[in-house]
C-alpha positions as a Markdown table, in Angstrom:
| # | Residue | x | y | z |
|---|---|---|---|---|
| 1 | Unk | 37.2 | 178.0 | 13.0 |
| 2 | Unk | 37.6 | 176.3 | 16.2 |
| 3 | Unk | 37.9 | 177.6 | 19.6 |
| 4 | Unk | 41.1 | 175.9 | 21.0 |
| 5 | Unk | 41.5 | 174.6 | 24.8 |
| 6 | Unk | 44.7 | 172.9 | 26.5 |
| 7 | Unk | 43.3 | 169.9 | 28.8 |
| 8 | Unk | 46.2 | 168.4 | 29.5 |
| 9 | Unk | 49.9 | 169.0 | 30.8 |
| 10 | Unk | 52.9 | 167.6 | 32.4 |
| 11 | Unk | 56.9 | 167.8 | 32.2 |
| 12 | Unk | 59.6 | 166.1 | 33.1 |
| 13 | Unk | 61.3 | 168.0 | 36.4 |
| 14 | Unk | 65.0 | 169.2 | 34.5 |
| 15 | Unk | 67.9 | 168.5 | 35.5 |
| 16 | Unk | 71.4 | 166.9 | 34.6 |
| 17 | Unk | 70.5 | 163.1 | 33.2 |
| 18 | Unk | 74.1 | 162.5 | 31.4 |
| 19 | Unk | 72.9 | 158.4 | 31.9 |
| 20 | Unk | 69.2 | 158.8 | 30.3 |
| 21 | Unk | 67.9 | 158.7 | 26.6 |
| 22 | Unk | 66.6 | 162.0 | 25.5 |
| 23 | Unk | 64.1 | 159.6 | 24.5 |
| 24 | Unk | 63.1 | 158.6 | 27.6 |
| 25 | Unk | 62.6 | 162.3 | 29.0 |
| 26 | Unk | 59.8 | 162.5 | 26.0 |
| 27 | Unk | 58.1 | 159.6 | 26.8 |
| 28 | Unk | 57.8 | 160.6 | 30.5 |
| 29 | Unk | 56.5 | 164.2 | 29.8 |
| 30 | Unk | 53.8 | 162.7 | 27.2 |
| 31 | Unk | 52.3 | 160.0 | 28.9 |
| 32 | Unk | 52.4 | 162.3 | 32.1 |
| 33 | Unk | 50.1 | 165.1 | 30.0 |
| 34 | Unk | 48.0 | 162.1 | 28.4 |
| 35 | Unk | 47.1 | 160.9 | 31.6 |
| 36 | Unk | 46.4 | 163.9 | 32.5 |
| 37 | Unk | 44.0 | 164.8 | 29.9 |
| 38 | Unk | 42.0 | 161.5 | 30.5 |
| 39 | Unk | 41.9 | 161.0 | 26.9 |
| 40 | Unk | 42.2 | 157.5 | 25.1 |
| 41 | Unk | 45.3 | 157.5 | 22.7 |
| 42 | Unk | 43.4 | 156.8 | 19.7 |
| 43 | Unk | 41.4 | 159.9 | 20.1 |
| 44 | Unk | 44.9 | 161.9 | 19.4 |
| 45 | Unk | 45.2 | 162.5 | 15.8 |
| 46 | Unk | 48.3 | 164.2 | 15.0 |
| 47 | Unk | 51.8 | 165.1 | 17.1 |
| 48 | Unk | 54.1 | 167.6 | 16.9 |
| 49 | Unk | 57.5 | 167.8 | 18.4 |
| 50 | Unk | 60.2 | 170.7 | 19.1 |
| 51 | Unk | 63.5 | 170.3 | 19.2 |
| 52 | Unk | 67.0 | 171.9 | 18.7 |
| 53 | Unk | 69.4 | 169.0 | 19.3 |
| 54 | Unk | 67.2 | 166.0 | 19.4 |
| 55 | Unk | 68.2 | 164.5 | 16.0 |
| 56 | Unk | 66.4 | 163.4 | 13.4 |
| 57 | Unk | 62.7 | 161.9 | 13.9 |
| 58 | Unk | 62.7 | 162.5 | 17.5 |
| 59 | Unk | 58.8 | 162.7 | 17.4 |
| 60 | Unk | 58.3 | 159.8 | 16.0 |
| 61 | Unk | 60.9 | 157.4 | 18.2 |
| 62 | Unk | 58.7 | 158.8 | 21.3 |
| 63 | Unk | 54.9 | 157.9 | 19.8 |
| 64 | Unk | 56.6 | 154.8 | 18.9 |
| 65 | Unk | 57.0 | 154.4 | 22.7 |
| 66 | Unk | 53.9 | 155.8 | 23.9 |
| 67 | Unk | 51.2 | 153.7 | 21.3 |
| 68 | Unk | 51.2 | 156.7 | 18.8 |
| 69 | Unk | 53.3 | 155.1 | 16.2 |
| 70 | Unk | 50.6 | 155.7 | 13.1 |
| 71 | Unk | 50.0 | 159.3 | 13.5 |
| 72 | Unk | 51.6 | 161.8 | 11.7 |
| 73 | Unk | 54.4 | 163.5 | 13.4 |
| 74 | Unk | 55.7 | 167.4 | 12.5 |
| 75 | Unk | 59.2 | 167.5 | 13.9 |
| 76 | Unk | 59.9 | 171.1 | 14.6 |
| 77 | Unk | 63.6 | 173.0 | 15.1 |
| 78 | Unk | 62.7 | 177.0 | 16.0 |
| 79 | Unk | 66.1 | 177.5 | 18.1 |
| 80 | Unk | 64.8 | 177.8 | 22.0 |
| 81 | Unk | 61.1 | 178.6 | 20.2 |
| 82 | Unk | 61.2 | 174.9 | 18.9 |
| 83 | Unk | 58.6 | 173.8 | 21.0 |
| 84 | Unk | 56.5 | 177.1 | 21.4 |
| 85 | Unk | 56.3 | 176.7 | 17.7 |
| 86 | Unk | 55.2 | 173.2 | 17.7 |
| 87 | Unk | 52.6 | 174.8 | 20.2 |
| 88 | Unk | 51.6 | 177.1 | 17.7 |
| 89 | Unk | 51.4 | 175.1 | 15.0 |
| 90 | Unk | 49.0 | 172.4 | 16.8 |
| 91 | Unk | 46.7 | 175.5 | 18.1 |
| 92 | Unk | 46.2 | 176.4 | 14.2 |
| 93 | Unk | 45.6 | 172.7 | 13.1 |
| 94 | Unk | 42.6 | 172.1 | 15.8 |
| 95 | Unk | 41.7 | 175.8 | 15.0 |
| 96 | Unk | 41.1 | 175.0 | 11.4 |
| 97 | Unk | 39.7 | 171.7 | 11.8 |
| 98 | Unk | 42.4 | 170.0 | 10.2 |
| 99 | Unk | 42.7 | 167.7 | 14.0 |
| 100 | Unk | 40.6 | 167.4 | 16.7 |
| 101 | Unk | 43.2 | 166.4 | 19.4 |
| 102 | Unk | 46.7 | 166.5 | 19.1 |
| 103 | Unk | 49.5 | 166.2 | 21.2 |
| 104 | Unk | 52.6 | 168.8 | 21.6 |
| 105 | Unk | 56.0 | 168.0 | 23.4 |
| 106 | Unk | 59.5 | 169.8 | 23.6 |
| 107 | Unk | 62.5 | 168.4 | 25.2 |
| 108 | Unk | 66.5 | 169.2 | 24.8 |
| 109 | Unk | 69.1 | 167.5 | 26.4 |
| 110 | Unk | 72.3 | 169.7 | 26.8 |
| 111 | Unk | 74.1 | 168.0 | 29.7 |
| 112 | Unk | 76.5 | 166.5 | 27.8 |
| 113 | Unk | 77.5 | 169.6 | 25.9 |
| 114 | Unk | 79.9 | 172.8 | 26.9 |
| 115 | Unk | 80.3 | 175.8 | 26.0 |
| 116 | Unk | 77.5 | 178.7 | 24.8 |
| 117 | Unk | 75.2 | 178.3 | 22.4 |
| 118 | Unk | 76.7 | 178.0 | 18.7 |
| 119 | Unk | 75.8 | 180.1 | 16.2 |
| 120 | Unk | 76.1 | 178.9 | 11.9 |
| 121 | Unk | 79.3 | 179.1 | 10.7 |
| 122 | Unk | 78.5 | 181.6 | 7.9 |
| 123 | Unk | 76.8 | 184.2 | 10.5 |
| 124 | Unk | 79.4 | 186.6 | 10.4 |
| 125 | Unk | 78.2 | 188.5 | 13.9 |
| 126 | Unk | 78.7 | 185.0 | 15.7 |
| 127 | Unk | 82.1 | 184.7 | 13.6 |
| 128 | Unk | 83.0 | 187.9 | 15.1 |
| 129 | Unk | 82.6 | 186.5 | 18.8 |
| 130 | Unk | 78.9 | 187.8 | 19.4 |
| 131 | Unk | 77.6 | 184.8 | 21.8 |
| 132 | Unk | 74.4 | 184.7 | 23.7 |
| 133 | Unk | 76.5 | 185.9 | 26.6 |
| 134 | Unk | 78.2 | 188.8 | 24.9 |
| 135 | Unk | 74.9 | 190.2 | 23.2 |
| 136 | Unk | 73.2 | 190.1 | 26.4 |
| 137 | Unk | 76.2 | 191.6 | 28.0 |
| 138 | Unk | 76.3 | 194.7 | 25.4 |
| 139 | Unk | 72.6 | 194.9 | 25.8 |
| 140 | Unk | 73.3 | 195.4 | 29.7 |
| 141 | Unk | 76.2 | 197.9 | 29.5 |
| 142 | Unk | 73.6 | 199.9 | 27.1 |
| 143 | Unk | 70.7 | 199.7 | 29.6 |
| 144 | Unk | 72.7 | 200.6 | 32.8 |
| 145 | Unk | 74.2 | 203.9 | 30.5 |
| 146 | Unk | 70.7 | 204.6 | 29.0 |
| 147 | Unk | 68.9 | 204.5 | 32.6 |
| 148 | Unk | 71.9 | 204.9 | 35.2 |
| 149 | Unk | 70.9 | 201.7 | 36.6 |
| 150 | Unk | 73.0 | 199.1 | 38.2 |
| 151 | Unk | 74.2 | 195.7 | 37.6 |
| 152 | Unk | 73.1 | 194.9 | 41.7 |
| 153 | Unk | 70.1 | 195.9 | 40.6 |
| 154 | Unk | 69.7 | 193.4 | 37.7 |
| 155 | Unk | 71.2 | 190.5 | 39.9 |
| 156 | Unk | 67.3 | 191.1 | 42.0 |
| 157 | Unk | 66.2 | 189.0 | 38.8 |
| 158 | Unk | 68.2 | 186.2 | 39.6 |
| 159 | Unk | 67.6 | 186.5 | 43.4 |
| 160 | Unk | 63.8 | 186.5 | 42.6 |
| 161 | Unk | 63.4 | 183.8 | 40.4 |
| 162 | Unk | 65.9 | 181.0 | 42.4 |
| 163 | Unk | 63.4 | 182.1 | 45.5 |
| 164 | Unk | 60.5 | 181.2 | 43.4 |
| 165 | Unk | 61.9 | 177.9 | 42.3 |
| 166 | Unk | 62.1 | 176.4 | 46.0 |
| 167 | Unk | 58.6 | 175.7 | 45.3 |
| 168 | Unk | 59.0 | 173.7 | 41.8 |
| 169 | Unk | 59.7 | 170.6 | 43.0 |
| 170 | Unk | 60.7 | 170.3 | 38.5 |
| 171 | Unk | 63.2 | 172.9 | 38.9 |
| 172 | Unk | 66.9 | 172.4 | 38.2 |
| 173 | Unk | 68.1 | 174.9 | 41.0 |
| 174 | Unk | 66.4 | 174.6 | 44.4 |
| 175 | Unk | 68.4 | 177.0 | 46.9 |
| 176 | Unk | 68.4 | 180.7 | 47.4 |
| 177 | Unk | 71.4 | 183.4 | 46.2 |
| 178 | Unk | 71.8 | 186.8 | 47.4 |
| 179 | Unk | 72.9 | 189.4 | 45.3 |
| 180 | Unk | 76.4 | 189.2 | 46.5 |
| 181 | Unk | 76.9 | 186.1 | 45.5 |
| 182 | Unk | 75.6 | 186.4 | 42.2 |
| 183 | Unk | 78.1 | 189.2 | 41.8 |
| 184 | Unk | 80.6 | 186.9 | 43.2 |
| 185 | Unk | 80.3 | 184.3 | 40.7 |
| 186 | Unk | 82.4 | 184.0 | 37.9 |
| 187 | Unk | 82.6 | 186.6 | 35.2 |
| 188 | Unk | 81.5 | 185.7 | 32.0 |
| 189 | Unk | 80.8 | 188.3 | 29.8 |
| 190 | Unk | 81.1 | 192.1 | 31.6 |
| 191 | Unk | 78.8 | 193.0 | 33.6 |
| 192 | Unk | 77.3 | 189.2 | 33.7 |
| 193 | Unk | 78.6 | 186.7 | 35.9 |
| 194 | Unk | 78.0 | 183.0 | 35.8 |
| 195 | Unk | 74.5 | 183.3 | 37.8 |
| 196 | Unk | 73.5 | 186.0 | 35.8 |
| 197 | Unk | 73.1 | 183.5 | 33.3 |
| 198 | Unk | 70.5 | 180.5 | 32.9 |
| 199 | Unk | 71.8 | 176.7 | 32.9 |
| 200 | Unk | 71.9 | 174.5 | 30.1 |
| 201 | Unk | 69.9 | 171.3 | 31.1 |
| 202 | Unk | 68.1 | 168.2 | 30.3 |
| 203 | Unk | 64.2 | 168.4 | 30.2 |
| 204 | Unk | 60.7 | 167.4 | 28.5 |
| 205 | Unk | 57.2 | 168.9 | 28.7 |
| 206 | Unk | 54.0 | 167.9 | 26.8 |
| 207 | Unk | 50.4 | 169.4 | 26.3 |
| 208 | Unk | 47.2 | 167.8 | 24.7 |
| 209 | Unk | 45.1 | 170.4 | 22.7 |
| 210 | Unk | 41.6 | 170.1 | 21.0 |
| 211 | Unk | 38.8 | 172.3 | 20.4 |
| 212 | Unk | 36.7 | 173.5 | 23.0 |
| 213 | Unk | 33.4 | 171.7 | 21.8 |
| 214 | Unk | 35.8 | 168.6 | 22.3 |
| 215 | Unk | 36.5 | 169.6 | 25.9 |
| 216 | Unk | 33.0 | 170.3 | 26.8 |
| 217 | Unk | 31.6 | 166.4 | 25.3 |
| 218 | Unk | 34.3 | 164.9 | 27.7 |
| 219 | Unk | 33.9 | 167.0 | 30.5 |
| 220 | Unk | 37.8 | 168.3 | 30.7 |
| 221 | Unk | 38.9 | 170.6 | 32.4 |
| 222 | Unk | 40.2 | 173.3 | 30.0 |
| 223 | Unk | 42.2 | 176.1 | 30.0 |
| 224 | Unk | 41.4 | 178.5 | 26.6 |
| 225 | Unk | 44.0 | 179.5 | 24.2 |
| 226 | Unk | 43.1 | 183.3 | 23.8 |
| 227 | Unk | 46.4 | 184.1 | 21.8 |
| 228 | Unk | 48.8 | 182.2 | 19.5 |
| 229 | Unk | 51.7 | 184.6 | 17.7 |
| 230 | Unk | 54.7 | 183.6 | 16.2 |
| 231 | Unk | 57.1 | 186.1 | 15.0 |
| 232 | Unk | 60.3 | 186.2 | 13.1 |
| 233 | Unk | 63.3 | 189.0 | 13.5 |
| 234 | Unk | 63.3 | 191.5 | 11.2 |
| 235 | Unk | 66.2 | 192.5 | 9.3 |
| 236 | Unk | 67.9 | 195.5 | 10.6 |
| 237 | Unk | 71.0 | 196.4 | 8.8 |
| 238 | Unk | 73.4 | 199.0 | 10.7 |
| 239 | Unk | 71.7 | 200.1 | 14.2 |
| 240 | Unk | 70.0 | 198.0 | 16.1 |
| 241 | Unk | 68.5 | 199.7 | 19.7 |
| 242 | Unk | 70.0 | 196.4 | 22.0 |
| 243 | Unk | 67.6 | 197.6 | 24.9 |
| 244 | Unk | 64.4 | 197.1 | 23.2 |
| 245 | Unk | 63.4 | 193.7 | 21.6 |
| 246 | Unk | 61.4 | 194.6 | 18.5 |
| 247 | Unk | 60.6 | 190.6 | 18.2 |
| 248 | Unk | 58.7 | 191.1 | 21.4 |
| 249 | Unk | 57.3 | 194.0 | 21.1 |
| 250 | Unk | 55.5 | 193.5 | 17.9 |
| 251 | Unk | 54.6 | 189.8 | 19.2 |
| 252 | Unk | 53.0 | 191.2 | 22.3 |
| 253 | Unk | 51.5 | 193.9 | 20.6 |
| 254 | Unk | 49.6 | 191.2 | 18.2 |
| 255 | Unk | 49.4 | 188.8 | 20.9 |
| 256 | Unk | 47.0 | 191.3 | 22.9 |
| 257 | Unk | 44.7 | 192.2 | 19.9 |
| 258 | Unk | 44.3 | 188.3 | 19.3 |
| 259 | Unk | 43.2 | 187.7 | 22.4 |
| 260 | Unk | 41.3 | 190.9 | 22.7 |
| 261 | Unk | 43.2 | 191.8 | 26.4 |
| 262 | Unk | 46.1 | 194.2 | 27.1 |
| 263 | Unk | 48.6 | 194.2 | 29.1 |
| 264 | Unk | 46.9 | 195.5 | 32.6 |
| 265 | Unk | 44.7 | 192.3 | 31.8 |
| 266 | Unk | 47.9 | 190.2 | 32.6 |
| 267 | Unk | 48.0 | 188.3 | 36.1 |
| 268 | Unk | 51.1 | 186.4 | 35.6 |
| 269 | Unk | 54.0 | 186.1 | 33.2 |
| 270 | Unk | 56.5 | 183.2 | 32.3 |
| 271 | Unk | 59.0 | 184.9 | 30.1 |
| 272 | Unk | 62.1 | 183.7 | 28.8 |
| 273 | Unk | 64.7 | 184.9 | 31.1 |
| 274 | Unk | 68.5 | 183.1 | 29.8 |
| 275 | Unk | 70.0 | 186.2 | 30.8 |
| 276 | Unk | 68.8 | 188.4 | 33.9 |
| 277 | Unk | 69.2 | 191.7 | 32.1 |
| 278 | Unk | 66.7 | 189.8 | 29.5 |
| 279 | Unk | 63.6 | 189.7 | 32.0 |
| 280 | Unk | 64.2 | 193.3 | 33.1 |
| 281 | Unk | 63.9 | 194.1 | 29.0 |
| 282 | Unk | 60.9 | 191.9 | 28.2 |
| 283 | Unk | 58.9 | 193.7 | 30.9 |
| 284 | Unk | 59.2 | 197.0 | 28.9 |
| 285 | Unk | 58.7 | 194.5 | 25.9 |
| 286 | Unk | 55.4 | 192.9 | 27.0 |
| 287 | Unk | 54.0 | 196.3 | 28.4 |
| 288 | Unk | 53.9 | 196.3 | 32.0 |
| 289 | Unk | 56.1 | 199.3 | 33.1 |
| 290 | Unk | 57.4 | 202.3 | 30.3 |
| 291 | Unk | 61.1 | 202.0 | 28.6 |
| 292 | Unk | 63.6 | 203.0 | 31.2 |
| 293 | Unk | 61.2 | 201.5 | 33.9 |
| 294 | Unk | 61.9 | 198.0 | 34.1 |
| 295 | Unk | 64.2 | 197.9 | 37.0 |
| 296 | Unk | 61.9 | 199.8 | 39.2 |
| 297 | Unk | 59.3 | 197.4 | 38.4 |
| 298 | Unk | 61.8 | 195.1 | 39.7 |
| 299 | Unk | 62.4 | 196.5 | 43.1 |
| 300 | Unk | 59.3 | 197.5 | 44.0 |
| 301 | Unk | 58.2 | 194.0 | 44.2 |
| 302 | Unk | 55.4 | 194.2 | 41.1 |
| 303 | Unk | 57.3 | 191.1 | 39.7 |
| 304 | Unk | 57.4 | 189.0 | 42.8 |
| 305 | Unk | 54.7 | 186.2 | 43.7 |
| 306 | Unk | 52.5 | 188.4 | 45.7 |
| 307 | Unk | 53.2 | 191.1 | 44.1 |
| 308 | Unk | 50.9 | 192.8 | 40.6 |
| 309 | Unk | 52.7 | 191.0 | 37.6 |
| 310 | Unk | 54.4 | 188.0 | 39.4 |
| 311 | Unk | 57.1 | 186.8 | 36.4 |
| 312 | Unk | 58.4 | 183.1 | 36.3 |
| 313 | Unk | 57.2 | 182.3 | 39.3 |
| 314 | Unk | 58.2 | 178.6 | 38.1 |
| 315 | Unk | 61.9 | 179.9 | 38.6 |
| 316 | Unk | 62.0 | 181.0 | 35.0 |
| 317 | Unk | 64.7 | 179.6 | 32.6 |
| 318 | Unk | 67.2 | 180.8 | 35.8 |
| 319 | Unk | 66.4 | 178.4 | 38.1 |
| 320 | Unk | 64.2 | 175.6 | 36.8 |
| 321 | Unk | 67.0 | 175.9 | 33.6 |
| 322 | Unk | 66.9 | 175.8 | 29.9 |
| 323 | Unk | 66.6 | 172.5 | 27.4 |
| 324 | Unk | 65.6 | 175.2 | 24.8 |
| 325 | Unk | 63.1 | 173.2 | 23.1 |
| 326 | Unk | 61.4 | 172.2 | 26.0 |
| 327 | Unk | 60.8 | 175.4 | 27.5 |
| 328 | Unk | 58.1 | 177.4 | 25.8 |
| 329 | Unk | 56.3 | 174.1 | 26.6 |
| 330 | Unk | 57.4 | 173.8 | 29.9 |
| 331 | Unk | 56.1 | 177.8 | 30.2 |
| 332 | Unk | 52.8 | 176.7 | 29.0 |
| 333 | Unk | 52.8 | 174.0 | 31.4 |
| 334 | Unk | 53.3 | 176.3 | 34.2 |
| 335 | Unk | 50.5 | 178.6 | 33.2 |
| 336 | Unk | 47.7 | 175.7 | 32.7 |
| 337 | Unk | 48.9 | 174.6 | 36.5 |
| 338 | Unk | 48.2 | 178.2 | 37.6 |
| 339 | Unk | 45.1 | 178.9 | 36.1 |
| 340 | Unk | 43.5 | 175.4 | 37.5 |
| 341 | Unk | 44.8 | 177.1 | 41.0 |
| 342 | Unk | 47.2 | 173.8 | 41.5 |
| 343 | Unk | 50.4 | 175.6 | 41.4 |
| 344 | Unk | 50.9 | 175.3 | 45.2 |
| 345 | Unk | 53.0 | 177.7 | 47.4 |
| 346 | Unk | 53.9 | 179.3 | 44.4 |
| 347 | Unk | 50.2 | 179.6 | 43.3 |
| 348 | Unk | 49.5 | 183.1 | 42.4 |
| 349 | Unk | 46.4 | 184.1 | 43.9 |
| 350 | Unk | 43.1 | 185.0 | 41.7 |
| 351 | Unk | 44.9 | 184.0 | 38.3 |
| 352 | Unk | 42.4 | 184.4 | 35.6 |
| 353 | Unk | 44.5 | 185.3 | 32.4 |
| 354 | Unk | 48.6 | 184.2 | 32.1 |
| 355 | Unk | 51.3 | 184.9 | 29.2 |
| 356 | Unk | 54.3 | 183.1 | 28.0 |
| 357 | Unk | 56.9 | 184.1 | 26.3 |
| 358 | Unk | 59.8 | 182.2 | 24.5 |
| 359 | Unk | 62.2 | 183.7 | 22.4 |
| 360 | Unk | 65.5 | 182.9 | 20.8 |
| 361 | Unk | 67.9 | 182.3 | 17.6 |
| 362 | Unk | 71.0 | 184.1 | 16.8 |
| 363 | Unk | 70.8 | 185.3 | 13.0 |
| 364 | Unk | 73.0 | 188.1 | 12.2 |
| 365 | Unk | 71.2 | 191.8 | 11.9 |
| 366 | Unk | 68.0 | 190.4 | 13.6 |
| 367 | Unk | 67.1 | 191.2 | 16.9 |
| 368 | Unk | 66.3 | 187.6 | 17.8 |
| 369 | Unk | 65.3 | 184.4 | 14.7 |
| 370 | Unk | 61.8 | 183.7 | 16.4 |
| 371 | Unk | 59.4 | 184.6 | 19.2 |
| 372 | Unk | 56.7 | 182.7 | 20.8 |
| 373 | Unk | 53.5 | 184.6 | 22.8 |
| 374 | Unk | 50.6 | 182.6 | 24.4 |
| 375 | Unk | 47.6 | 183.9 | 26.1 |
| 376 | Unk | 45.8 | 181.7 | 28.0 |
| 377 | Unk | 42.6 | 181.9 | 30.4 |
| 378 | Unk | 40.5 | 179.7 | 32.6 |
């Protein structure tokens, strides 16, 4: 078994592209992490691809364009884990010796679409009007009764993360909000207003992964893969405790024994933030405060670049926005950049050991349809 070693990584800045091929996004993303890698392209031996709503054989139209057209290609649909997945899947292929090098991308566009999220037609908690907005709303109204928090409080998420995106130049949103503004903004599913909520966008990211013997022959610069977990919801019939995520919780817990760290081990976080009241949950989740704790792990600053556990310091799925199956890869992206110390002014100092965290899927009686952890060091 293989150790396993990112040495290459690049995105596509997000946006709002309603003029430009999905396709086109893709191409950008992988030849940017190629190049990066300083690999030839015939040393890449396999690709795999996430997507939710990039069609059919999306992979393969962007090796086509990038001189990859003989490879195989796994195209991979895992909701807004699509392209943590495909991470996960090309981690176990070098791991196992199946491939030497392969390439990973994930990319969504959702410009052209309105509207939340759909859910299947025969999920009957979607048919009953439970959207990503309105769980993450009942999940608030349960956390500010549980802990006698409030929503102000929660809006610090949103504040925080748009502050940390004025230094990704990739980022969708590039200006600062205030908490009254974000309570300002328009209601969308009570206690959530508009910028409590992450944007749907347009985006692409890409990594190149081999094993670490691989690395050391060429002399890359690698960043190690300690952890690789992928988890599916578990079916909960009846009660289901909307302020803790069990998908996360056993994720992280299996995450850490992989990688043989816990959660004090952590320097920085990218977590999958679509809703603010989401980030304040997956830091009781992922281990770094106690249940009921999470909002004054918030404003004490622990979460803030500069601070103990800086969290999307990219700007998070908030500011630097959501094509969900190019985020877990764009997470990843984030973390290599941080732990080569090339993050910039929002380089968080010391960095030695960073998680990601992508979760998503709407499946009736599960907490969430899949969840995505990485652990990665320099």
């Amino acid at each position: 078994m293989s150790d396993v070693v990112i040495i290459g990584a690049a995105m596509a800045p997000f946006g709002r592209f309603p003029e430009r091929p999905l396709t086109d996004l893709g191409v950008a993303a992988v030849r940017a992490a190629i190049k990066d890698a300083a690999v030839a392209r015939s040393s890449i031996t396999a690709a795999f691809v996430g997507t939710q709503s990039g069609g059919s054989m999306i992979g393969q139209r962007i090796m086509r364009q990038c001189g990859l057209p003989a490879i195989p290609v796994v195209n991979v649909e895992n909701a807004c884990s699509s392209g943590s997945t495909a991470l996960h899947l090309a981690i176990a292929a070098v791991r196992s010796g199946v491939h030497e090098t392969v390439l990973v991308a994930g990319l969504d566009k959702l410009s052209h679409a309105s509207g939340t999220l759909p859910r299947h037609s025969d999920d009957y908690e979607g048919s009953l009007g439970l959207s990503p907005p309105a769980l993450y709303a009942m999940r608030a109204q349960r956390y500010l009764h549980d802990y006698k928090a409030d929503i102000r409080d929660v809006a610090l998420v949103c504040v925080k993360n748009r502050r940390h995106a004025l230094g990704n130049a990739n980022a969708l949103f590039r200006s600062e909000v205030t908490v009254d503004e974000v309570m300002a903004s328009r209601r969308v599913a009570d206690p959530l207003t508009l910028l409590h909520c992450c944007a749907r966008s347009d985006g692409a990211a890409s990594v190149v992964v081999t094993s670490a013997a691989r690395a050391r022959a060429i002399g890359a610069k690698a960043i190690r893969v300690l952890a690789s977990d992928l988890c599916s919801g578990r079916y909960m019939p009846g009660f289901r405790d909307l302020t803790s995520p069990e998908i996360t919780v056993r994720g992280a817990r299996q995450a850490y024994e992989a990688a043989g760290v816990a959660s004090k081990d952590i320097d920085f976080a990218e977590v999958h933030d679509a809703f603010s009241i989401a980030e304040v949950l997956y830091y009781e989740a992922l281990g770094f405060c106690s249940r009921g704790e999470g909002i004054p792990l918030l404003k004490s600053g622990a979460t803030t670049l500069g601070g103990s556990i800086p969290v999307n310091v990219s700007g998070g799925l908030m500011a630097k926005g959501h094509p969900p199956g190019a985020t877990g890869v764009a997470q990843v992206v984030e973390a290599v950049e941080q732990l080569r110390g090339r993050a910039g002014s929002r380089q968080v100092e010391g960095a030695k050991v960073g998680l990601t965290h992508c979760t998503g899927g709407g499946v009736s009686g599960l907490d969430h349809g899949a969840c995505t952890i990485h652990i990665l060091a320099r």
